[in-house]
N, C-alpha and C positions, 0 to 999 in steps of 0.2 A: 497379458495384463489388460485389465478393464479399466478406464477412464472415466468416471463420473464427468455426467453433460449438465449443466445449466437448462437444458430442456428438458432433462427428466419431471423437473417440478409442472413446469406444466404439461408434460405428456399424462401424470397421473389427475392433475385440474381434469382435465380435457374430459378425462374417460367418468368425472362424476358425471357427468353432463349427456356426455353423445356415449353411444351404443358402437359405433363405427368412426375409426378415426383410420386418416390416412397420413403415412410417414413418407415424404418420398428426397429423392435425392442424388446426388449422385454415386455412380456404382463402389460400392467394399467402404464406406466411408463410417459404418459401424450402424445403419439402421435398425438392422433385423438384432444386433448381437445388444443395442439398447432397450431396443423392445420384448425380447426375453429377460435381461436383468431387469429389467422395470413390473416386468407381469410375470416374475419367475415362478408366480405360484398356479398358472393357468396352463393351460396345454399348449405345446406348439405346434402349427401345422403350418407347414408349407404345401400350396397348391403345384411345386414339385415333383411331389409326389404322386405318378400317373392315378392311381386306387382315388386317393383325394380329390385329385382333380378333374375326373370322368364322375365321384357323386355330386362335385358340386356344378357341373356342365349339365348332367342328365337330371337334376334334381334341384335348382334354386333354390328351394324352402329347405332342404337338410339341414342348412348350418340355424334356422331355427330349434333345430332339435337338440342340436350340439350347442352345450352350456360350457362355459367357463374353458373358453379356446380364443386361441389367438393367432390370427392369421396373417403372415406375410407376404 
């Protein structure tokens, strides 16, 4: 069961504006699982993921190339 937050509204304000937003908080308390319903229409990528996370180590500009992604 998903819970509508009071910050969603401004979690999407935010993103008219900045390019890069940061969620942060304490652990399991529903960040990442806000910031997919919120940007459900964009890609998700966790830097979990070793593949992901070795191009964006050996590659800082990649996620320039990578459009319409959202990263946790």
């Amino acid at each position: 069961m998903y819970y509508q937050r009071q910050l969603e509204k401004v979690l999407l304000e935010t993103a008219k504006n900045f390019s890069c937003i940061t969620l942060y908080g304490a652990r399991q308390t529903g960040k990442s699982t806000m910031a997919r319903n919120v940007f459900n229409s964009l890609e998700y990528v966790t830097l979990d993921d070793r593949r992901e996370r070795e191009l964006a180590q050996n590659n800082p500009e990649w996620k320039k190339t990578e459009k319409n992604k959202v990263f946790v």
